[in-house]
C-alpha positions, 0 to 999 in steps of 0.5 A, spaced: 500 500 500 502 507 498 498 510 503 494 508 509 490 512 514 498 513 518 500 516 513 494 522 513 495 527 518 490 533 518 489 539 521 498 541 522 500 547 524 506 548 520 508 555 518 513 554 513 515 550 508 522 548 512 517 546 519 512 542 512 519 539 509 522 537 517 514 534 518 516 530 512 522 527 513 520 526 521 514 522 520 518 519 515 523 516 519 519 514 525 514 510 519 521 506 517 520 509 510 527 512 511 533 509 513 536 516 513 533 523 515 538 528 513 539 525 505 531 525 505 530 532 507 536 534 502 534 531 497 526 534 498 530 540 498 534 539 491 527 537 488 524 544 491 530 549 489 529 545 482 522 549 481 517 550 487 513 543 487 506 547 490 503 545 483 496 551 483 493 554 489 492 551 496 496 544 492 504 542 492 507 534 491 514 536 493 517 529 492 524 524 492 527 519 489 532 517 493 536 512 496 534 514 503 527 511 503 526 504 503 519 503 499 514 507 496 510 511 500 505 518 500 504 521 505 499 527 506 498 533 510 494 539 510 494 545 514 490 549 519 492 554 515 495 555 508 503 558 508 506 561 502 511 555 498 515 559 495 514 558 487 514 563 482 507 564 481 506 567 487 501 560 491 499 558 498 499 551 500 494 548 505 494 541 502 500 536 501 502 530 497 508 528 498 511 522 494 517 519 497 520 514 492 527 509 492 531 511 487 531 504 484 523 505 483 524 512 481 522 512 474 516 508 473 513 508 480 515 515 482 510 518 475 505 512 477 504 516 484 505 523 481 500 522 475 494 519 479 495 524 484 495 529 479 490 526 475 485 527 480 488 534 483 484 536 476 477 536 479 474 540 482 469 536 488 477 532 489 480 538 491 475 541 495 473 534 499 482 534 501 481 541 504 475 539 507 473 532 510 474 532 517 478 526 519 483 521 517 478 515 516 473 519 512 479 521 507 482 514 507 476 512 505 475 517 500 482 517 497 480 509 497 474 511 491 478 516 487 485 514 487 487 510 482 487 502 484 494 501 484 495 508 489 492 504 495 
């Protein structure tokens, strides 16, 4: 499975980028989906000074490819409130999908995430039910009938 309910943690008060980014890499390693804290959180770093991963208003997918994570995960988080993410186009971020990938998966299972992810980011009523459903269990089973089959 590359999410479960553990991996879904609503309501955070975050108040920067760095504090989401730490969040990523703490909860990371306490899941056992990291053999190795710092590499992860510089490599979601290099992905970030790449090009901002906040993707449209209130939505980032910062994302790693790395030898520090032992198995394909995502984790999801949205916060109280939304932070700026720094990108050029100026976007707040409130919700984010973060896919941490090993790097011997990274290219065929790093863009099967990304793009079931995104292609439900489309749609309006996925967007709004992410910021707006009260509590992991009721989004596990939400993202359970939206997201593509091979994602949960």
């Amino acid at each position: 499975m590359i999410i479960s309910e553990e991996q879904l943690f609503l309501n955070q008060q975050l108040d920067t980028k760095k504090e989401v980014l730490t969040f990523i890499t703490e909860k990371a390693a306490e899941m056992g989906i990291t053999n190795n804290q710092t590499q992860l959180n510089e490599d979601l770093w290099a992905r970030e000074k790449e090009y901002a991963t906040a993707v449209q208003p209130l939505i980032a997918i910062p994302h790693a490819k790395t030898t520090a994570i032992t198995e394909a995960k995502l984790l999801f988080i949205r916060l109280v409130t939304p932070i700026d993410w720094g990108s050029v186009e100026g976007f707040q971020v409130q919700a984010i999908f973060s896919i941490l990938v090993p790097a011997g998966e990274a290219s065929q299972q790093h863009l099967k995430i990304l793009s079931g992810v995104a292609v439900s980011l489309l749609e309006d009523t996925f967007q709004k039910q992410i910021l707006t459903i009260k509590t992991e269990y009721e989004l596990m089973e939400y993202l359970k009938e939206t997201l593509e089959g091979e994602l949960i």
